[in-house]
N, C-alpha and C positions, 0 to 999 in steps of 0.2 A: 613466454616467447612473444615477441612484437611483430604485429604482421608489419612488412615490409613498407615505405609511401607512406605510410598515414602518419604525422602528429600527434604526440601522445599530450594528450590535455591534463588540466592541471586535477589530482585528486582533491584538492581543496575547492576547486570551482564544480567540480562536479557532484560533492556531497552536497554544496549549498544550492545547486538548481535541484535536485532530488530531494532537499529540506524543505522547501517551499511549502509544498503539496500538503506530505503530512502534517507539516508543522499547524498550519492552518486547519485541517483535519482535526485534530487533536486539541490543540489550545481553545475551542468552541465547546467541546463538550462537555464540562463541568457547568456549563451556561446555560445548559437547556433546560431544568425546570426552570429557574426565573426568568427565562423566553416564554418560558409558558404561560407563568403566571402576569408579567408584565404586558404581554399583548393579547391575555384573556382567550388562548387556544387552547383546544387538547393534547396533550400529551404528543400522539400520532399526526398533529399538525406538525407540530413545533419540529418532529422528528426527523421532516422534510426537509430539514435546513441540512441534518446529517444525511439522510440518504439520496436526493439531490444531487449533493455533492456525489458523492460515492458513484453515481449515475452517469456526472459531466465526467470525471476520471475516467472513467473506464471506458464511454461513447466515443470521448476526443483521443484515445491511443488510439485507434482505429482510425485515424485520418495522420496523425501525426508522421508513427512508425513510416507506413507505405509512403507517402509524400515527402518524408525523409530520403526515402530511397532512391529518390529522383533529383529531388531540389539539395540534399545536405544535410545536415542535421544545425546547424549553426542558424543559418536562419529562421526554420521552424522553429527553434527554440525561444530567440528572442522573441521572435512574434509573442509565442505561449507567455512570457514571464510580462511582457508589457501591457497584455490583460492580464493577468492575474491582480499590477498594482492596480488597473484603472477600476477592477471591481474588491478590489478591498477596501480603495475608497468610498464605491458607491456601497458598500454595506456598513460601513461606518456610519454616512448619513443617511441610512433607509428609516423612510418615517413609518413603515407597519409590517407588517410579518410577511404580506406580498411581494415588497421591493428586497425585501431578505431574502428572500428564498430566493429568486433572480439574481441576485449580486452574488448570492451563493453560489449558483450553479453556474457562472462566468468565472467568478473566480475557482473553479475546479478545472472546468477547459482548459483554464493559463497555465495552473498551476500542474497539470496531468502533461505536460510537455516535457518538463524537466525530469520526470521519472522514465518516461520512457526511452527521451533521448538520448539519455546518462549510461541506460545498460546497454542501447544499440551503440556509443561511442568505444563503451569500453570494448564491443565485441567485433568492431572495427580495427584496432589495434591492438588484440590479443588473441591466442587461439581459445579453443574450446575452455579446455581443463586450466589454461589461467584466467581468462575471464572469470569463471565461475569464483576464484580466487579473491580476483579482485573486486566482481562485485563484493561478495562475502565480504570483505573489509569497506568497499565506499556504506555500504548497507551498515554496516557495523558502527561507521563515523556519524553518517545521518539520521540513527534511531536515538542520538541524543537530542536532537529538536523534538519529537512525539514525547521524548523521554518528561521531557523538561516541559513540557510544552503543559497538560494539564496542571498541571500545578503554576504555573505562571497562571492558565485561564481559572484557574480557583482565585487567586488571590486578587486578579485582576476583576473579576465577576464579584469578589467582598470587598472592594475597595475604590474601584474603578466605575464598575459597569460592565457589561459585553461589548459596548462600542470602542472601548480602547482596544481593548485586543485586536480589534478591528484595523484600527490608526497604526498598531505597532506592525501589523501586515505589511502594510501599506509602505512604510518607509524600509521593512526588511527586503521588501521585495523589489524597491527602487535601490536596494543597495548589491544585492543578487543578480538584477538587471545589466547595472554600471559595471560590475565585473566582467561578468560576462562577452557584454558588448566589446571589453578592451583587450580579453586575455584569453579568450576561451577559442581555438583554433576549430577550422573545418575538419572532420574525419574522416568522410565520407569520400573520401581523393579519388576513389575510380570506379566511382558508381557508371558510367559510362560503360564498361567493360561488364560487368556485372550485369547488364540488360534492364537497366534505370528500374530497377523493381518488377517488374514485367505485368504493371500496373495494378489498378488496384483488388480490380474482382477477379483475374486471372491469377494473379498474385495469394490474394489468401483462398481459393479454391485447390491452389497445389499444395497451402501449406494444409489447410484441414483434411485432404488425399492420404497425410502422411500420418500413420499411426504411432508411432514417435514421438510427434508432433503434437497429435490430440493426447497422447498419453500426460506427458509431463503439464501440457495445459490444465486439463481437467483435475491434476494433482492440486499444482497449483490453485484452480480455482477454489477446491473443497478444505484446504489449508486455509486457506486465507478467509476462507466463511466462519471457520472457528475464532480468527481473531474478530471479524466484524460483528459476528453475534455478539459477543460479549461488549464490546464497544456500545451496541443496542442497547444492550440488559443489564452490563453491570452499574450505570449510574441509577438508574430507578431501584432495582435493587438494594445499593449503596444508600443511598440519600434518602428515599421513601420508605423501603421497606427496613431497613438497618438503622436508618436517623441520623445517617452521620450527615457531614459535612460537604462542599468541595472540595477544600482544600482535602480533606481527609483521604478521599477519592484518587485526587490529585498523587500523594504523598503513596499512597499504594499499590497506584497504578506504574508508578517510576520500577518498581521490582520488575513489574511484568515487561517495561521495556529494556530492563539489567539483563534480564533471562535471555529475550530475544539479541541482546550483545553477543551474549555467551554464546551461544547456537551460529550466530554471526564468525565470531572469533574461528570457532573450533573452526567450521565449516572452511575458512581463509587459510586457517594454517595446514588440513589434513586432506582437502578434496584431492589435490593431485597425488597421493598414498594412497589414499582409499578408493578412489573415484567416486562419479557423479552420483551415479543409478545405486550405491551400496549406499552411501549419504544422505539419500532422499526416503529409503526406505529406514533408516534408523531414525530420522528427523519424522517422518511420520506414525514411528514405533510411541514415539517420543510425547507428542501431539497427543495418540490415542489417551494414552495413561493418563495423562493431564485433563484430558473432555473427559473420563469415565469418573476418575477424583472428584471432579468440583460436582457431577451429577452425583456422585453417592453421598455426597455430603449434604446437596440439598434435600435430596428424599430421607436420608435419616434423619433432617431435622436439627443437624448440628451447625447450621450456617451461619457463618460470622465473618467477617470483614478478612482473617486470615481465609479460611476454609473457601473463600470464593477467591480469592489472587492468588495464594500461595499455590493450588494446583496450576493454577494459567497461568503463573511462571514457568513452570514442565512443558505445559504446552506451548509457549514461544520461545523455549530454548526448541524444541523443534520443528517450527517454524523455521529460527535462524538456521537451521540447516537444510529444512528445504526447501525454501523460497530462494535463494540466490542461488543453486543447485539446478534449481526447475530453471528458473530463469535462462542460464546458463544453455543448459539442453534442448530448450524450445526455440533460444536465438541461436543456435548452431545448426540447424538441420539444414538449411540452405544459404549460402553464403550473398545470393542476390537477395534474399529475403529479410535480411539483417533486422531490417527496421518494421518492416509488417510482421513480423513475429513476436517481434517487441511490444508492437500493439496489439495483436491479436490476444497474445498471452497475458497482457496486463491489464486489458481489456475483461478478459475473464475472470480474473481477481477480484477486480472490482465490480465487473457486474454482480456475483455471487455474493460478494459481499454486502454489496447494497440490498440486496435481495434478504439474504438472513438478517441484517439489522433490522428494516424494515418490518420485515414478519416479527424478527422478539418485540420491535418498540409496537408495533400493533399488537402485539397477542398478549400481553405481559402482564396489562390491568387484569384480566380475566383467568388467565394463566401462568401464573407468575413463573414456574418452571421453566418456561419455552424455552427461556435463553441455554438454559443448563441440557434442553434432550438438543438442541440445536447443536449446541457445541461437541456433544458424544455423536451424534449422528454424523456431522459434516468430516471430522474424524476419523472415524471407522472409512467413510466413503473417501479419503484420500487416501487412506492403505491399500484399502484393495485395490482402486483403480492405479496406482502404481506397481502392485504388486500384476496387475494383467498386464501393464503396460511393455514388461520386461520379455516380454516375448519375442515385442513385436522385432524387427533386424535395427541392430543399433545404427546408427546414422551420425556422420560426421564428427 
């Protein structure tokens, strides 16, 4: 169903401004040991380039959302996507690991616009139970840039360098921009009526009030910790402790983004049959088994390039089912709230995420497991906190 007034924007433009982010996300990280070795840092320096990022995402929904809810979502966005090129190009020419990490975490701010303001659009001009739909499938279209995206930065890191992938940012997101700028309509049509967001601090003190609210977030957050852990851990893993390659990396990392399609798919075609809360609880069933797999695997000693993807393929097929789900349910609980929820919740994604990278790419040298009790622990702790969350009186 289409709420009523609003413009429905193009699902092609809004896969590509929700591309951006990860794609950039993604296509760096087959690049981090020879970041390492080429600018002569540690391991847990260089990691900063990933968790940084993971940092600016998740800080700048939190301004974006809510000031969406006032100003539109159309020009907050532009703004985000026109940093995102100006620091793809300043990390392209960054002369030390300093001006990288900075050009990094600018280009996350830009780039952390278009995720957010992509799920507040759709949930502007859908109700509850089809938003979560349609995410499910834009979510579905745009995991083929993450998909594609390490193995582009593999071959680009063997053949290139890290600074081209840099350059190809840089002109993707001057071309995501141009779109945008010409085709991409306001949604936001009667934010006036709605009480302009009911600003910023009064704003998310009523959405964190609502238990609902915190449920499906903190779901969300502990979901989304399993994929970032592994993002931490499985390239040292891969590359150091296995011997493989980038590209190799690259090439089997593409399943785990196949998985998280599937999970996407189902999730698009069955949510409104099954509903949200029954979804989210299988997609986190789903997740567990996958974090308990790839931990059993490594403690018995049978760890090999399958035995570490092929379970966290299980775990982001559910994922794709409860991340666009959660999503769905945390932007519904209040209809003025649209866009601060959006950041509130996507906010906590990424904070948590960054936070478990972080800890695996710090702890990893010394404890090479982490990534593997990180990923069963965060896990387990998205099940149950859904599983309490179901109490609380359903909302909207």
């Amino acid at each position: 169903m289409t709420v009523a007034d609003s413009p429905r924007p193009s699902y092609a433009i809004l896969v590509a401004v929700s591309a951006v982010g990860p794609l950039a996300l993604n296509i760096f990280i087959p690049s981090l040991p020879g970041l390492q070795q080429e600018f002569g840092v540690s391991y847990g320096v260089a990691q900063l380039t990933l968790t940084l990022y993971l940092i600016g995402m998740a800080a700048c929904q939190l301004v974006y959302g809510p000031i969406s809810d006032r100003a539109g979502r159309r020009p907050m966005l532009l703004l985000g996507l026109a940093l995102f090129v100006v620091a793809s190009l300043a990390a392209a020419l960054a002369p030390d690991i300093h001006v990288l990490i900075a050009a990094r975490l600018l280009q996350a701010v830009g780039g952390s616009a278009g995720i957010v303001l992509a799920r507040a659009m759709v949930r502007d001009v859908y109700d509850r139970e089809t938003s979560a739909s349609v995410i499910s499938y834009i979510t579905m279209a745009f995991v083929v840039a993450p998909m594609v995206a390490p193995v582009m930065g593999g071959y680009i890191d063997a053949h290139g360098g890290w600074r081209m992938g840099f350059w190809l940012l840089t002109v993707l997101g001057a071309v995501v921009l141009a779109a945008a700028w010409f085709h991409l309509p306001e949604t936001h049509v009667r934010r006036a009526e709605r009480g302009a967001g009911l600003g910023l601090v009064s704003g998310a003190a009523r959405l964190i009030a609502l238990p609902r609210f915190r449920g499906y977030t903190l779901t969300l957050a502990f979901t989304s910790a399993v994929f970032f852990a592994f993002l931490g851990g499985a390239p040292h893993v891969m590359m150091d402790v296995l011997k493989r390659t980038p590209v190799e990396y690259g090439l089997w990392f593409m399943l785990v983004s196949a998985g998280y399609m599937v999970g996407n798919f189902v999730s698009g075609r069955y949510t409104r049959a099954i509903g949200i809360d029954r979804i989210i609880l299988i997609g986190c069933a789903i997740t567990l088994g996958g974090g308990l797999l790839c931990l059993a695997a490594a403690i018995s000693g049978l760890l090999t390039p399958a035995t570490l993807f092929l379970p966290m393929v299980l775990s982001a097929i559910g994922n794709g089912l409860t991340i666009p789900n959660g999503t769905a349910g945390a932007i519904s609980v209040d209809q003025r709230l649209t866009g601060a929820a959006a950041g509130w919740s996507g906010f906590s994604q990424m904070a948590c995420g960054a936070a478990a990278s972080q800890l695996v790419g710090s702890l990893q040298d010394g404890w090479p497991m982490a990534v593997f009790w990180f990923m069963a622990g965060a896990s387990l702790l998205a099940l149950v906190t859904h599983m309490a969350s179901l109490r609380a009186p359903r909302l909207a």
